[in-house]
LUMKE-470068 format. One record per atom (N, C-alpha, C, CB): residue in three letters; x, y, z. Coordinates in steps of 0.1 Angstrom, whole numbers, plus 5000, padded with zeros to 4 digits. Glycine has a CB too. Example, Ala and Ser with C-alpha at 12.3 -4.5 7.8 and 13.67 -1.06 7.14 Angstrom:
2
ala513249435078 ala512349555078 ala513249675078 ala511349555090 ser512849785071 ser513749895071 ser512950005079 ser514149945057 
//
This chain:
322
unk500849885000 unk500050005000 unk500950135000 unk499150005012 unk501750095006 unk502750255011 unk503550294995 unk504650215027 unk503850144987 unk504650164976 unk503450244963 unk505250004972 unk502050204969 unk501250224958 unk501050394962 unk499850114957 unk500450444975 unk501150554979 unk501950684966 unk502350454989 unk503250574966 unk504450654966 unk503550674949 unk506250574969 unk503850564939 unk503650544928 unk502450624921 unk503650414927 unk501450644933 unk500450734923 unk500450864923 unk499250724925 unk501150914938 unk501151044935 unk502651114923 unk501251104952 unk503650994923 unk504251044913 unk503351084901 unk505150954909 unk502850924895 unk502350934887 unk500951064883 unk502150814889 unk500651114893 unk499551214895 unk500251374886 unk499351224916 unk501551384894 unk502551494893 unk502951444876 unk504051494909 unk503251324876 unk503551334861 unk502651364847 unk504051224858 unk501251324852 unk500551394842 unk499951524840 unk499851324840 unk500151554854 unk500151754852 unk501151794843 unk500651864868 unk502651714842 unk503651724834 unk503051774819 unk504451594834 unk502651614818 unk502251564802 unk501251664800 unk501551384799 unk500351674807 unk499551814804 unk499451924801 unk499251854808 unk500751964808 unk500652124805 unk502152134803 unk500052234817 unk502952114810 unk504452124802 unk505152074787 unk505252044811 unk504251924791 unk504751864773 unk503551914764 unk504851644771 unk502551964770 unk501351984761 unk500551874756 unk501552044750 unk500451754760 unk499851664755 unk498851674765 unk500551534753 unk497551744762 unk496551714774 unk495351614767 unk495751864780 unk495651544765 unk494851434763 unk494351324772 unk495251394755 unk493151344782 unk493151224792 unk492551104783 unk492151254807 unk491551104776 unk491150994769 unk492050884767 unk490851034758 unk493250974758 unk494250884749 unk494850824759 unk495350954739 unk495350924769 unk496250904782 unk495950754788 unk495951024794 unk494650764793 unk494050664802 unk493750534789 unk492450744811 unk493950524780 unk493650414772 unk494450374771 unk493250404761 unk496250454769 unk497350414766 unk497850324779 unk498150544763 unk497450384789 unk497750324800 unk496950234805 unk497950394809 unk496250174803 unk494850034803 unk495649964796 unk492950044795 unk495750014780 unk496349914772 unk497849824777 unk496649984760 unk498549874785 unk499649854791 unk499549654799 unk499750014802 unk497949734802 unk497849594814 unk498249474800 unk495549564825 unk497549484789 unk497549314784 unk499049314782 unk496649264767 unk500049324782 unk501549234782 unk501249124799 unk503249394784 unk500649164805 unk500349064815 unk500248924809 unk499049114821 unk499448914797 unk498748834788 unk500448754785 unk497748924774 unk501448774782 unk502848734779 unk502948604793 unk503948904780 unk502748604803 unk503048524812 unk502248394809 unk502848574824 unk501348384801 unk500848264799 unk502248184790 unk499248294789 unk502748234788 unk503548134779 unk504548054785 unk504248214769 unk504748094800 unk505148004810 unk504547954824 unk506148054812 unk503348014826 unk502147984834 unk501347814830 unk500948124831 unk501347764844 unk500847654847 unk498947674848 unk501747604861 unk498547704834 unk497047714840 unk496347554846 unk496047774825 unk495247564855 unk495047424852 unk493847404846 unk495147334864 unk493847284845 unk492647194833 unk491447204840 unk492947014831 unk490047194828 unk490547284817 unk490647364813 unk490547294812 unk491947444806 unk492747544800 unk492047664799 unk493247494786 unk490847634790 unk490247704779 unk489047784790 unk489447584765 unk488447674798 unk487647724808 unk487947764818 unk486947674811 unk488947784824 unk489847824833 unk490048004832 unk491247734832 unk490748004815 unk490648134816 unk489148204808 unk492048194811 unk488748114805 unk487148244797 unk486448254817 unk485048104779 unk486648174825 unk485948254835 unk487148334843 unk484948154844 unk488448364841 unk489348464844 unk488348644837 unk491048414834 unk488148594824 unk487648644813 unk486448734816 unk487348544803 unk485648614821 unk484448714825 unk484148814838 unk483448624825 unk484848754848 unk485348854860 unk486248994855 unk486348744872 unk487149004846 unk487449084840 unk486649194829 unk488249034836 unk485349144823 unk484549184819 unk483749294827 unk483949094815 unk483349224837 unk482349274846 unk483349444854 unk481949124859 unk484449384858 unk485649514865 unk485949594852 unk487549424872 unk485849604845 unk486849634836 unk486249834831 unk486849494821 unk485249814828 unk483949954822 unk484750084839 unk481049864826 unk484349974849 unk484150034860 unk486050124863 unk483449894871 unk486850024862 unk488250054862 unk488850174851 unk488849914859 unk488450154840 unk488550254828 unk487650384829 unk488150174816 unk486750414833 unk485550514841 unk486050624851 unk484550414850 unk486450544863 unk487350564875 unk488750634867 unk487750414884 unk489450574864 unk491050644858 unk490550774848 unk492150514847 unk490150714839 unk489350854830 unk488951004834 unk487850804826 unk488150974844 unk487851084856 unk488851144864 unk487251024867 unk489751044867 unk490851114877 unk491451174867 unk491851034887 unk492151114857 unk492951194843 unk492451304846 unk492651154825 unk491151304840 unk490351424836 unk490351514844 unk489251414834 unk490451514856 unk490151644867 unk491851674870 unk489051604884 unk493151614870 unk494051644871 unk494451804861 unk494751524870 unk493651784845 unk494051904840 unk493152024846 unk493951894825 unk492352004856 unk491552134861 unk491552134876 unk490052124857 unk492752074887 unk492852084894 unk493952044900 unk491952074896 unk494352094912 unk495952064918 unk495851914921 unk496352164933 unk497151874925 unk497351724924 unk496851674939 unk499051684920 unk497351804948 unk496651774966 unk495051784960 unk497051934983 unk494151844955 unk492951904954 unk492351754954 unk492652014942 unk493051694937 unk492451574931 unk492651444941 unk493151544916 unk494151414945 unk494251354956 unk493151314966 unk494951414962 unk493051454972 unk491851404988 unk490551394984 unk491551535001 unk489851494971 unk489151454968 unk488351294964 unk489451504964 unk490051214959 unk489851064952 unk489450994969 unk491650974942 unk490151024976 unk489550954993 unk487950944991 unk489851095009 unk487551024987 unk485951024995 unk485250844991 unk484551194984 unk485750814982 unk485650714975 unk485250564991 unk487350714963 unk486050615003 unk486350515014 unk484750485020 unk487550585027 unk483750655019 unk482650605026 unk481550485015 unk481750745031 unk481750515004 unk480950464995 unk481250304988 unk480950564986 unk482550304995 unk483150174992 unk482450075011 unk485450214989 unk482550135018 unk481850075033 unk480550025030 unk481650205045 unk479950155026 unk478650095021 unk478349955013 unk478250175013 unk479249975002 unk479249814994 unk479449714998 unk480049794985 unk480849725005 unk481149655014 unk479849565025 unk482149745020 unk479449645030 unk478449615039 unk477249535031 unk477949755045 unk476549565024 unk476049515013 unk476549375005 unk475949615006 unk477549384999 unk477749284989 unk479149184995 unk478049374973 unk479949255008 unk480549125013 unk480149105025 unk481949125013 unk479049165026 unk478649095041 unk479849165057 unk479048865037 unk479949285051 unk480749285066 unk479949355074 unk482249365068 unk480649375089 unk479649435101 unk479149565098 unk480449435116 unk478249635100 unk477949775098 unk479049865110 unk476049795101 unk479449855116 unk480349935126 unk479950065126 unk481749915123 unk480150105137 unk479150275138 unk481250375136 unk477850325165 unk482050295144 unk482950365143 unk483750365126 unk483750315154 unk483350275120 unk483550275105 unk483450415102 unk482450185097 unk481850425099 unk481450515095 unk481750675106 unk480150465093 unk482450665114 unk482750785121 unk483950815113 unk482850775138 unk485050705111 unk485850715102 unk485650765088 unk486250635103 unk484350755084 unk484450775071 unk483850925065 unk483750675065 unk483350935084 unk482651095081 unk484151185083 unk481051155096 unk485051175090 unk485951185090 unk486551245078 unk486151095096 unk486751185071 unk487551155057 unk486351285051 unk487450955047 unk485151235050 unk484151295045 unk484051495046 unk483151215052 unk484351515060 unk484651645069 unk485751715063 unk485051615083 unk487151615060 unk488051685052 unk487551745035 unk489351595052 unk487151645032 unk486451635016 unk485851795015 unk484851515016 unk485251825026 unk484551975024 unk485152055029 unk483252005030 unk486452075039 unk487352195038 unk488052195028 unk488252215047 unk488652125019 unk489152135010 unk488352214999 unk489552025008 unk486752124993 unk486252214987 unk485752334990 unk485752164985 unk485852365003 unk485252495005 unk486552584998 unk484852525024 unk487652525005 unk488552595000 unk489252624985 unk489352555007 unk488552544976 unk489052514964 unk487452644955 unk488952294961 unk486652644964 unk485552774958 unk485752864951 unk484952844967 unk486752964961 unk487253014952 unk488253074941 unk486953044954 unk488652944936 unk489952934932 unk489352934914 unk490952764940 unk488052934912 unk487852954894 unk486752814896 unk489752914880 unk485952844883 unk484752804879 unk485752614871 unk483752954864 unk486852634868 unk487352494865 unk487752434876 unk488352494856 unk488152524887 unk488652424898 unk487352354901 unk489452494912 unk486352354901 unk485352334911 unk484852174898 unk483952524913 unk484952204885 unk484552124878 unk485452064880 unk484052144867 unk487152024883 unk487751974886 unk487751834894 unk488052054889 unk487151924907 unk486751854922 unk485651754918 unk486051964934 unk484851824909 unk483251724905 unk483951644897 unk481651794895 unk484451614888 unk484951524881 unk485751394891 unk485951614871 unk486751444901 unk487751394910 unk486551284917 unk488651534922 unk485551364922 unk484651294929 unk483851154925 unk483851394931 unk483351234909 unk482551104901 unk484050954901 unk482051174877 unk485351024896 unk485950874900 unk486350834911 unk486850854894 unk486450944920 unk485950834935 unk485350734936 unk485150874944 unk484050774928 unk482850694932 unk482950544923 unk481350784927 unk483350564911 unk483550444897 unk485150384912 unk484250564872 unk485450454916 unk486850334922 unk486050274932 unk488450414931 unk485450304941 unk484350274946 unk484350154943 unk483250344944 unk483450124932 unk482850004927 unk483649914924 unk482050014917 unk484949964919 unk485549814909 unk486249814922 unk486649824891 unk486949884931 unk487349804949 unk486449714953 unk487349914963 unk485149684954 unk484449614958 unk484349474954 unk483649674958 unk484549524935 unk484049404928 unk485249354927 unk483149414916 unk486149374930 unk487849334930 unk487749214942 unk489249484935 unk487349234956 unk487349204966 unk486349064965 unk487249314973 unk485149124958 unk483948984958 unk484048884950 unk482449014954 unk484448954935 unk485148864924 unk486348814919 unk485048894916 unk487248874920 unk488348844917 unk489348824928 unk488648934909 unk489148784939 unk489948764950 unk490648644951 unk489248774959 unk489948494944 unk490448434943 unk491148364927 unk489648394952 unk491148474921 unk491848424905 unk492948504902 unk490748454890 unk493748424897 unk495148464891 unk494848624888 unk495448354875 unk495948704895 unk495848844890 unk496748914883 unk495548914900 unk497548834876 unk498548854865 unk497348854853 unk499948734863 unk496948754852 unk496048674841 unk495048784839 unk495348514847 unk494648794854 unk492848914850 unk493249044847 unk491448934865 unk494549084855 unk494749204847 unk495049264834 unk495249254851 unk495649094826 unk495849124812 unk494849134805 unk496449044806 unk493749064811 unk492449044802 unk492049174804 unk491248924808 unk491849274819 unk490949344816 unk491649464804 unk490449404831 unk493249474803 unk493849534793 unk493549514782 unk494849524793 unk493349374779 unk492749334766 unk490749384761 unk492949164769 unk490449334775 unk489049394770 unk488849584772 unk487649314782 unk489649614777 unk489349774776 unk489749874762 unk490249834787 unk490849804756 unk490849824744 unk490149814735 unk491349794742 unk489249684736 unk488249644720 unk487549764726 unk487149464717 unk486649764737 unk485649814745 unk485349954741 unk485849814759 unk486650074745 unk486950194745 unk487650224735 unk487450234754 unk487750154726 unk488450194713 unk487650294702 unk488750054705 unk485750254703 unk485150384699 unk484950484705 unk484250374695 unk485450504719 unk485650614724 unk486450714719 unk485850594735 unk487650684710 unk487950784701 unk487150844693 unk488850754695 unk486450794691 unk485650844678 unk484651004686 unk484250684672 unk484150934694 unk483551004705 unk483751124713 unk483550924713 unk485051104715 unk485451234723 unk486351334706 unk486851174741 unk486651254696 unk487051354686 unk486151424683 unk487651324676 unk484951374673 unk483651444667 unk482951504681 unk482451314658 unk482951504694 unk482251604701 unk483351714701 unk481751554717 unk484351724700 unk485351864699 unk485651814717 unk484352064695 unk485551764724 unk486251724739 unk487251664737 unk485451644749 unk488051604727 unk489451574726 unk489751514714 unk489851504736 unk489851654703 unk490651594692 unk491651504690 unk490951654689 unk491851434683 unk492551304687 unk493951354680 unk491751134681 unk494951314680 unk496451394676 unk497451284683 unk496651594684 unk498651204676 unk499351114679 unk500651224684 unk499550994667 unk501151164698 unk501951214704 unk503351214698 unk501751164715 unk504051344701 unk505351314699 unk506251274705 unk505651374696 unk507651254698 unk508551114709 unk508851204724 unk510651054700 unk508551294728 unk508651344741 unk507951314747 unk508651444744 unk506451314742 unk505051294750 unk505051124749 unk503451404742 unk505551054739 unk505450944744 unk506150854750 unk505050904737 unk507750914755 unk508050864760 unk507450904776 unk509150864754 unk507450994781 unk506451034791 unk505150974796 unk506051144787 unk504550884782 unk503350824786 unk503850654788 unk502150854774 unk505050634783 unk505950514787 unk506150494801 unk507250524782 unk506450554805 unk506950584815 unk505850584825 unk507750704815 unk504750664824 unk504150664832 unk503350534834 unk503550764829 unk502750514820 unk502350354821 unk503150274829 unk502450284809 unk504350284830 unk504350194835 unk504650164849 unk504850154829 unk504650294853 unk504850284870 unk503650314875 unk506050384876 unk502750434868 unk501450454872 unk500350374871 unk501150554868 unk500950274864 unk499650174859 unk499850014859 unk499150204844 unk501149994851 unk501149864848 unk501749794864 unk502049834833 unk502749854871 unk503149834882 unk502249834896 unk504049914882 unk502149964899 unk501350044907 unk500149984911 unk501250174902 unk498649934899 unk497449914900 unk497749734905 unk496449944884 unk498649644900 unk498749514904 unk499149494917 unk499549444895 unk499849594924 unk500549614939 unk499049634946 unk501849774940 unk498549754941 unk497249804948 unk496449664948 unk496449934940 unk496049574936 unk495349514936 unk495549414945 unk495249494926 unk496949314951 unk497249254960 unk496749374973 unk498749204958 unk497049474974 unk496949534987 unk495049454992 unk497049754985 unk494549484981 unk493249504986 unk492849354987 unk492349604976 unk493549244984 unk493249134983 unk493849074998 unk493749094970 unk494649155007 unk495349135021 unk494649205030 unk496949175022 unk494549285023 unk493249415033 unk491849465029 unk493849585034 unk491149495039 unk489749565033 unk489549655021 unk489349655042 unk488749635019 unk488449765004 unk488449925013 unk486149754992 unk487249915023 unk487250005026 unk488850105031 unk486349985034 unk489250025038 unk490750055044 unk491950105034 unk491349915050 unk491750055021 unk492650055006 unk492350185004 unk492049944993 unk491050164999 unk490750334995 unk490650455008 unk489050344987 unk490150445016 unk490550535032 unk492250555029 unk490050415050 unk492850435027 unk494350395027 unk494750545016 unk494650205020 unk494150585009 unk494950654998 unk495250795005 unk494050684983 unk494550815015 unk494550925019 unk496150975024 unk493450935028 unk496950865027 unk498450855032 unk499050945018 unk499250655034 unk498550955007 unk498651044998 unk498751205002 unk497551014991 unk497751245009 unk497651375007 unk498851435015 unk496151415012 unk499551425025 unk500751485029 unk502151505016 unk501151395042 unk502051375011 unk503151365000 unk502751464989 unk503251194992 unk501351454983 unk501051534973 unk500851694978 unk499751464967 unk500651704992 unk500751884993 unk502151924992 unk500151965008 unk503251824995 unk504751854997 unk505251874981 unk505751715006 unk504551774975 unk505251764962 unk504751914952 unk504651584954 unk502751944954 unk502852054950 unk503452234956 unk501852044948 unk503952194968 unk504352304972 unk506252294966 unk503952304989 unk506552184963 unk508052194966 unk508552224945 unk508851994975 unk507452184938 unk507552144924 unk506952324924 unk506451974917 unk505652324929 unk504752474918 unk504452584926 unk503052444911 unk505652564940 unk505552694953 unk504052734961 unk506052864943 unk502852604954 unk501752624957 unk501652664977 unk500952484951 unk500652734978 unk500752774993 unk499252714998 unk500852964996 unk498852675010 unk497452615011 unk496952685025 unk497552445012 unk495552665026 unk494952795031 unk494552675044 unk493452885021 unk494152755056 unk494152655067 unk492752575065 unk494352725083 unk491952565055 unk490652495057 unk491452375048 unk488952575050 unk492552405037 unk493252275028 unk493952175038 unk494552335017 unk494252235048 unk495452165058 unk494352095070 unk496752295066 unk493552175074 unk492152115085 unk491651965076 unk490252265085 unk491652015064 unk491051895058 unk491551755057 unk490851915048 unk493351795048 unk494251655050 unk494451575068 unk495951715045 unk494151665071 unk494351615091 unk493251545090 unk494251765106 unk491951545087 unk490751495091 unk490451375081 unk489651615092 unk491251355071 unk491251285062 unk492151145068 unk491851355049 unk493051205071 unk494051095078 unk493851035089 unk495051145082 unk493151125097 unk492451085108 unk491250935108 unk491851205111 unk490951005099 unk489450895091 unk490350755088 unk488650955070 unk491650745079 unk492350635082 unk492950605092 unk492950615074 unk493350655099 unk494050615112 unk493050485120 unk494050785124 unk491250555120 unk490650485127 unk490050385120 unk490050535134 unk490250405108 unk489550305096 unk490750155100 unk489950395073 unk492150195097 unk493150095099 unk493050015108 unk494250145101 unk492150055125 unk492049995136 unk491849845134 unk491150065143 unk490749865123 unk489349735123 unk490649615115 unk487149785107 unk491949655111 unk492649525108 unk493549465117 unk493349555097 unk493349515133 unk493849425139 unk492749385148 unk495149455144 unk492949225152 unk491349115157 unk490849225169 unk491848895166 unk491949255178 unk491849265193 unk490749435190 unk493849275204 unk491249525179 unk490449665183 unk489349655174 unk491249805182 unk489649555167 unk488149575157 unk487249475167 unk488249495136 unk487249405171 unk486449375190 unk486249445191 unk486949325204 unk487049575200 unk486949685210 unk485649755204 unk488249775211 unk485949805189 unk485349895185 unk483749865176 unk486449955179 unk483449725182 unk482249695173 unk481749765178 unk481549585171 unk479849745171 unk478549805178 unk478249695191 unk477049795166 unk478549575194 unk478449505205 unk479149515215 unk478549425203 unk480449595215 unk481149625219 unk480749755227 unk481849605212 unk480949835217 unk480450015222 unk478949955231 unk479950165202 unk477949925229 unk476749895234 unk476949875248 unk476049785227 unk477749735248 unk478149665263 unk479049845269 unk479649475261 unk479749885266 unk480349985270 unk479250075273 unk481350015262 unk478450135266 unk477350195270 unk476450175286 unk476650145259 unk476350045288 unk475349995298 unk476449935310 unk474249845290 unk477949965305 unk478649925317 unk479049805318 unk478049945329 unk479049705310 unk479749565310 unk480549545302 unk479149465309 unk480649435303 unk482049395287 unk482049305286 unk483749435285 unk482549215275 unk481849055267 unk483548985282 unk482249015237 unk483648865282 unk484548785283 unk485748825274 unk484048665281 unk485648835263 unk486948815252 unk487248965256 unk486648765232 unk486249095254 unk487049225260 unk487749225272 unk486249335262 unk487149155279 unk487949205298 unk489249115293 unk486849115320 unk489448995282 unk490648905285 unk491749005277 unk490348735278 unk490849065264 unk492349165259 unk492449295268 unk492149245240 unk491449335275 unk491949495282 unk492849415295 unk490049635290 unk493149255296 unk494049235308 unk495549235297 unk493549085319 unk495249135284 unk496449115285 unk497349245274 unk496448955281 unk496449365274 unk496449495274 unk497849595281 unk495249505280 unk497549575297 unk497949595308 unk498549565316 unk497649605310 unk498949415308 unk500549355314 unk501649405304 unk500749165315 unk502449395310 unk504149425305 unk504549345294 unk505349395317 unk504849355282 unk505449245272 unk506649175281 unk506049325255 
//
């Protein structure tokens, strides 16, 4: 998680690069170029032990990749997209909000506990979400469309975190992330068409600056970076993964203050605190003894003054000496 961390906010800072320094502002192309990246994944079959049979083994790799795939390409598209209309801390904390709506699913489609302190965590996160925007108001009519954009792929990460966790948890994830490279291509390939003839992104083949730039990025912002994340979330909660990004927002205010002299107003800085905070207590629920402490059965009995057997046995062995 910490490596993925590191890898996106580079990656974040590098396509403000490609954007506006190299002039290639194209998120469309950008975010295809980099999807497309996943199928060399598809190259490990040639020394991969699939087992029998072969054929059916991977068409249902195939179809769990189908289903993730719209949702994954949606999400990145979005974030592209608001990076050219907003700062890289802005888009960053923004992408957090993504932790309450991923709880929800969670709760719903894997069956976990509703926890009240979850969600105190996530209002948390949620609390920073709005100093920031308050603070981003009045910064121009694009920052703001910026933030809305940052937000909608919150929400699309949202989903494919979840469906990562229910579906694909237990299949080869070399294999599925080539496929979904593979299927995002056929898929979004008339999306060129689409965003040229609306005039939202004339389409124009990069030059060897901009593409080596999008090399590069691919492959640390995507082809690397998303498969690391993807194990993260396969060792840890969804909710916690995406809450988790928020370890982002200190790196990305340092990086835009140290890179574009940017200065931040104290509702930007109230907010990364309250963001972090939200993961601090999100992180709790992954070890056995405080995600106990901190259930609804838990807080309840604490309420009325008692405590289960298994609490009094960790608040003892709590309070001895290692």
């Amino acid at each position: 998680m910490l490596c993925v961390v590191v890898l996106w906010v580079g990656s974040s800072t590098a396509i403000q690069a490609i954007f506006k320094e190299v002039g290639f502002d194209k998120p469309f192309f950008l975010t295809y170029f980099d999807t497309a990246t996943f199928s060399l994944y598809l190259i490990s079959l040639s020394w991969k032990k699939v087992p029998e049979p072969r054929i059916a083994h991977l068409r249902s790799i195939a179809k769990v990749a189908m289903v993730f795939s719209p949702f994954w390409f949606v999400a990145n598209y979005l974030f592209n997209l608001s990076l050219g209309l907003t700062s890289v801390a802005s888009n960053t904390i923004l992408s957090t909000t993504s932790g309450l709506l991923t709880l929800i699913l969670s709760i719903f489609l894997l069956k976990e506990a509703p926890d009240l302190v979850k969600f105190a965590a996530a209002a948390l996160s949620l609390g920073g979400v709005a100093c920031i925007a308050l603070s981003d108001e009045n910064s121009g009519e694009d920052t703001l469309i910026g933030d809305f954009l940052a937000l909608g792929g919150a929400a699309a990460y949202a989903i494919y975190s979840v469906l990562l966790k229910k579906l694909a948890n237990d299949v080869d994830m070399v294999l599925f992330f080539g496929f979904v490279g593979v299927i995002n291509i056929v898929m979004f390939l008339p999306g060129f068409l689409i965003v040229n003839y609306s005039g939202l992104e004339p389409f124009a083949w990069p030059d060897p600056l901009a593409l080596l730039c999008l090399i590069l990025n691919a492959f640390f912002g995507t082809f690397v970076s998303d498969m690391l994340w993807a194990l993260s979330v396969k060792c840890l909660n969804p909710a916690l993964c995406t809450v988790g990004l928020s370890l982002t927002i200190p790196l990305s205010l340092i990086v835009d203050a140290v890179l574009y002299g940017m200065t931040f107003a104290v509702g930007y800085l109230m907010g990364a605190m309250l963001v972090v905070a939200g993961f601090v207590v999100m992180s709790l629920f992954e070890k056995e003894e405080w995600a106990l402490l901190l259930s609804n059965r838990s807080l309840k009995r604490k309420c009325c003054g008692s405590k289960t057997p298994e609490e009094s046995e960790l608040m003892e062995k709590s309070t001895k000496a290692p």
